[in-house]
C-alpha positions in Angstrom: 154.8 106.8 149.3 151.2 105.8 148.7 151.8 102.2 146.7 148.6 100.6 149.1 146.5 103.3 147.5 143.8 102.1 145.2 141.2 104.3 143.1 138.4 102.0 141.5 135.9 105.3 140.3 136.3 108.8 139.6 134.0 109.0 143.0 137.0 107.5 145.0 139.8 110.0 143.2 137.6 112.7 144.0 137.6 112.1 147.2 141.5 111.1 147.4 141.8 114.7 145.6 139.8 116.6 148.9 142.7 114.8 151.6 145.3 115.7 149.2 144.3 119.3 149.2 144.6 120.2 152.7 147.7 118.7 153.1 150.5 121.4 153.0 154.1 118.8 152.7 153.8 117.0 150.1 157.0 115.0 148.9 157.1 113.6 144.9 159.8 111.4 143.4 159.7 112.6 140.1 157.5 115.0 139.0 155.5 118.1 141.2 152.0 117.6 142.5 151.0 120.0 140.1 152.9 118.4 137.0 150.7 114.9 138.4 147.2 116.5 138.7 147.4 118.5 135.1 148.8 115.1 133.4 146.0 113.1 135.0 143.6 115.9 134.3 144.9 116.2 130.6 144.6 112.6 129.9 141.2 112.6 130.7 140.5 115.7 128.7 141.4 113.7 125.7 138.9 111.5 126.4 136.5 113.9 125.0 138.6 115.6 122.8 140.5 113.0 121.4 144.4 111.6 121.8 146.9 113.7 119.6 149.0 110.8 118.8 147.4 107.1 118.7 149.7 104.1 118.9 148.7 101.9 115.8 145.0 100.1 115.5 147.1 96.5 115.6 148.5 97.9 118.5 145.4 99.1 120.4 143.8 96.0 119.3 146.1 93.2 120.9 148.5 94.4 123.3 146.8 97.8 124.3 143.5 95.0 124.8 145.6 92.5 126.4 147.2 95.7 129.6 143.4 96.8 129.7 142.2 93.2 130.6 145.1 92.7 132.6 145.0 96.4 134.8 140.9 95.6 135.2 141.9 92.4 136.9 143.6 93.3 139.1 142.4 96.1 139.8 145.3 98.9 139.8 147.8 99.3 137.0 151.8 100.5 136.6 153.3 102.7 134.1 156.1 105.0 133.7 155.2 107.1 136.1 157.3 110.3 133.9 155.8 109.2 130.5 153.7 112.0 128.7 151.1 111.6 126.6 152.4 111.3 122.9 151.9 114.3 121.7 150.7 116.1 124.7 151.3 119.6 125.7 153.6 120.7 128.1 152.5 120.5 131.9 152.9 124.4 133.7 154.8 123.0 136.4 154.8 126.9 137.9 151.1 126.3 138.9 150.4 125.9 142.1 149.6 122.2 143.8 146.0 123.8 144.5 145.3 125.2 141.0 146.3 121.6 139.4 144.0 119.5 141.9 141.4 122.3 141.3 141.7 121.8 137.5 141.8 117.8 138.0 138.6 118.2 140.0 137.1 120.1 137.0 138.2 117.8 134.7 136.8 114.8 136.5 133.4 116.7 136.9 133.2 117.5 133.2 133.9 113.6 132.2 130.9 112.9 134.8 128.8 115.5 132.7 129.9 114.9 129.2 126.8 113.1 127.7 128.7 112.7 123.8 130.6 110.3 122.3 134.1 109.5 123.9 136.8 108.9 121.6 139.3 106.3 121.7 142.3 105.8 124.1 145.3 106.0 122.5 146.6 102.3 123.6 143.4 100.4 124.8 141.8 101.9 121.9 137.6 102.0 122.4 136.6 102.2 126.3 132.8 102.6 127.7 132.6 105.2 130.4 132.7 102.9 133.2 136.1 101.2 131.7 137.4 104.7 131.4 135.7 106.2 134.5 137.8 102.9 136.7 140.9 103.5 134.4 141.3 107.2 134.9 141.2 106.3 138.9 143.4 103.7 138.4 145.6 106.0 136.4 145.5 109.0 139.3 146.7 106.2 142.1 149.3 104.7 139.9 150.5 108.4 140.2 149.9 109.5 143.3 151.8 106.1 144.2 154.5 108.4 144.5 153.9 111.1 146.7 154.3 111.1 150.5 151.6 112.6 152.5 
């Protein structure tokens, strides 16, 4: 497992993302590599696009404000690792492990290129695109925590 793995940029996933992609055994405790990348890849998509389903503004506003400060601290963060996003849709997890890191690359470069407004996260509510740029990172290692390769 890959718990002493940390991600502080986009850069450093991206990177992470090129070793990961010429490894051929990877082994997962819950979900697939490709279920992984297209969830990471998705939750940064909303970024731009916006959340379907955002937990409350009292909500984003104490306690999502509160694990935000807290994750930036320290510098990594720890979730469910099998939680979708709230309203989400579905992760094909019949694509292949090099289609899904392909499509997590994308994602990542089109974050890096979109120059518009970013919308909201759904708990830590509004995030500049360096906060969101370190969380996303922090969000792919919290993930990849729990592959073997």
């Amino acid at each position: 497992m890959r718990s002493d793995l940390k991600l502080l940029s986009l850069e450093a996933a991206k990177q992470e993302l090129m070793r990961l992609k010429e490894v051929e055994n990877v082994h997962t405790k819950n979900w697939s590599v490709s279920q992984i990348c297209l969830h990471c890849a998705q939750t940064i998509d909303y970024s731009i696009t916006g959340y379907p389903v955002m937990k409350p503004a009292f909500i984003r506003n104490t306690i999502g404000k509160i694990a935000f400060r807290k994750f930036m601290h320290q510098g990594y963060m720890i979730h469910d690792l099998t939680a979708p996003v709230p309203g989400g849709s579905n992760m094909d997890a019949s694509i292949s492990p090099q289609e899904s890191i392909a499509k997590l690359m994308d994602t990542i470069q089109r974050f890096k290129n979109h120059t518009g407004t970013l919308m909201p996260h759904l708990l830590f509510g509004d995030l500049t695109r360096e906060q969101y740029d370190q969380y996303f990172a922090m969000h792919i290692a919290d993930h990849f925590s729990e592959l073997d390769y």
